[in-house]
N, C-alpha and C positions, 0 to 999 in steps of 0.2 A: 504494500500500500504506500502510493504517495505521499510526502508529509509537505504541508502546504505554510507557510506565515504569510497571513494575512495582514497589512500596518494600515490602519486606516483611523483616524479619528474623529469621523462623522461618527458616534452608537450604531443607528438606523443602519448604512450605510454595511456598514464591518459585517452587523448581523446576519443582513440578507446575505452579502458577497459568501458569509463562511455559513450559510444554510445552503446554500447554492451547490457548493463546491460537495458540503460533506453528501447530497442526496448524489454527486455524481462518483461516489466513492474514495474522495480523499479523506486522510486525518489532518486535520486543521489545527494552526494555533493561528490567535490574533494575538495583537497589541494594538496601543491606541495611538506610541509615535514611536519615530525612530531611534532613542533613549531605554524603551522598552524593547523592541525590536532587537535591538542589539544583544539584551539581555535574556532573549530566550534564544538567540542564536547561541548562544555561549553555554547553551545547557541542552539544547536538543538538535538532533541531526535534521535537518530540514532540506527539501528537494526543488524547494523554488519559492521565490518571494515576489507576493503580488502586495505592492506600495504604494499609498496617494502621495501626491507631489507637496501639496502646500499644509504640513502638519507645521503646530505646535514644536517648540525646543530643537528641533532637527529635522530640516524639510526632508524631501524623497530626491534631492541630490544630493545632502551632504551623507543617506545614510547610506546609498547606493555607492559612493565615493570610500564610504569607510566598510562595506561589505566586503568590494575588492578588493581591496588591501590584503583580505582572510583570505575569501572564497572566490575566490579568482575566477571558475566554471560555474556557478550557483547560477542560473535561470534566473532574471529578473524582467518582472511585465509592472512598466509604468503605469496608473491610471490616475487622470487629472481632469479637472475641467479646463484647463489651458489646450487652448487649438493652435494657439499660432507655430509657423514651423522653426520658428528661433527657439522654441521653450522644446519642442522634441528633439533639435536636433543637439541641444545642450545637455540631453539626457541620455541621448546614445552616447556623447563623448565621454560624459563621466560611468556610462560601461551600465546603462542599462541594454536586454537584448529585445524588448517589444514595447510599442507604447500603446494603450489606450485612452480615448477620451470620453467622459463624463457626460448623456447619461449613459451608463456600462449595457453594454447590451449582452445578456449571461447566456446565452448561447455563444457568444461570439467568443465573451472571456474562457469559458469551458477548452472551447477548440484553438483559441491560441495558448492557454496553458498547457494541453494534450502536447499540440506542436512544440514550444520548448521542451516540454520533458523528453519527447523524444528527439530532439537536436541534441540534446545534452548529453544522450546515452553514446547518437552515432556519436559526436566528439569524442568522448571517451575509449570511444573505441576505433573511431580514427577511420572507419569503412562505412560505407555506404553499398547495400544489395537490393536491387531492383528483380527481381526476378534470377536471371540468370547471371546479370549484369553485378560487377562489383567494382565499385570507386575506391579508392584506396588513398586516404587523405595526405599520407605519407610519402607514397612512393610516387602521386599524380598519374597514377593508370585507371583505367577503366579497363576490365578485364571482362569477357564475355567466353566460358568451353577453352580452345587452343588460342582466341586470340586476346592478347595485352598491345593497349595503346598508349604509349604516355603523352600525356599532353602540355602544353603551356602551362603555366599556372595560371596566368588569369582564366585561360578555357575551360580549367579543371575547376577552380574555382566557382567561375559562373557554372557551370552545370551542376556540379554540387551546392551549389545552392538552388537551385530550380528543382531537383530532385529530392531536396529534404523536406521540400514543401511541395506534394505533389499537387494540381489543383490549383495552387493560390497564386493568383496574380501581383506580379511584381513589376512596378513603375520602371521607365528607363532611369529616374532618377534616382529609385532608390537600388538600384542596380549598378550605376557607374558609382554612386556614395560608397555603397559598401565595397566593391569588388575593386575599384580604382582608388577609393578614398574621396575626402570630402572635400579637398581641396587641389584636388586633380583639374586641370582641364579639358576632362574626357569627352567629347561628344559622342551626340544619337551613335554618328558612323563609325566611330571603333566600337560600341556596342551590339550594332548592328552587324560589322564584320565578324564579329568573335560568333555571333548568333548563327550568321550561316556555316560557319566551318565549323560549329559542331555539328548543325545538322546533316552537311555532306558526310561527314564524319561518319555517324551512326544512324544514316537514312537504313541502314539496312538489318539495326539492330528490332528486332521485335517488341519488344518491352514498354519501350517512353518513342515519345514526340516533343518538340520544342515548338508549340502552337501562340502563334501571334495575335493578342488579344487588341483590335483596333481601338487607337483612340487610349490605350491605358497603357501596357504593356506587353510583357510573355508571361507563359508558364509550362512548365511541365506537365504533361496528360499522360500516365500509366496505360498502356494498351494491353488486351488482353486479356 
């Protein structure tokens, strides 16, 4: 069973998010800031922390800033009522890995917590298996029966990243941020080039597709 900390210091708020969580079968701890938060890290094994932004004595960057310092791999999903993209993207840099925004929509928190826990496993274990298909984070192969292909790293990159999320559509921009950095000056066209040479790449593998979502971005589609 997954173990969840929940930091939120709305009451209301905390409650639902850890009624929510425990009917989909996690074990939950809350606290109310990031002061507490800290202090049940220090005493219990925990699998991912879902944090609001604007607490009481230690917001949700200073406590995300002093997580990493410990738990360096520990799954972190921001939830705020801030939209603007200056406030997410000051949240990625101090090393959160999802943001959402305020009102929570608990189906949606459900399936992006699902999806970090399991980024966090591949990480740890450094491979990524599609079917037949294995990405190999380490060595930058995809490997499919007799044939290993090693690739670029950014090509490796970007598809493994496409792949850990299979389904979820990802922005060109949050695509060059991540895989190029955020203060890259990467354009559409190198993300576009890298897109078709993996497709030529593995048009013949069975498994996935790299499907062009108009008007937003790409994603990976699981075939089969």
């Amino acid at each position: 069973m997954f173990k969840i900390l929940v930091v939120e210091d709305d009451k209301n708020t905390r409650k639902l998010m850890c009624a929510v969580l425990k009917q989909h079968g996690f074990q939950i701890y809350d606290a109310a800031d990031g002061m507490e938060a800290l202090q049940v890290m220090e005493k219990e094994h925990v699998d991912l922390v879902v944090l609001d932004l604007m607490m009481p004595k230690m917001d949700g960057y200073e406590l995300t800033r002093q997580l990493r310092q410990t738990w360096e791999n520990l799954p972190i999903l921001m939830v705020t009522a801030k939209q603007e993209s200056a406030d997410k993207r000051k949240g990625f840099l101090v090393g959160t890995d999802d943001y959402m925004t305020k009102p929570v929509d608990e189906e949606e928190m459900v399936l992006r917590i699902k999806a970090l826990l399991r980024r966090a496993k591949i990480a740890n274990e450094h491979k990524l298996t599609v079917g037949k298909t294995i990405l190999d984070y380490d060595a930058l192969t995809v490997s499919r029966e007799d044939i290993i292909i090693t690739l670029p790293p950014k090509e490796f990159y970007l598809l493994f990243k496409l792949l850990s999320y299979p389904n979820m559509i990802f922005t060109r921009i949050q695509l060059m941020d991540e895989i190029w950095g955020m203060e890259s000056e990467t354009d559409d066209r190198t993300l576009n080039v890298h897109i078709n040479r993996l497709r030529d790449r593995f048009k013949d593998f069975p498994e996935f597709e790299i499907v062009t979502v108009r008007g937003l971005g790409y994603k990976a589609v699981k075939k089969g």
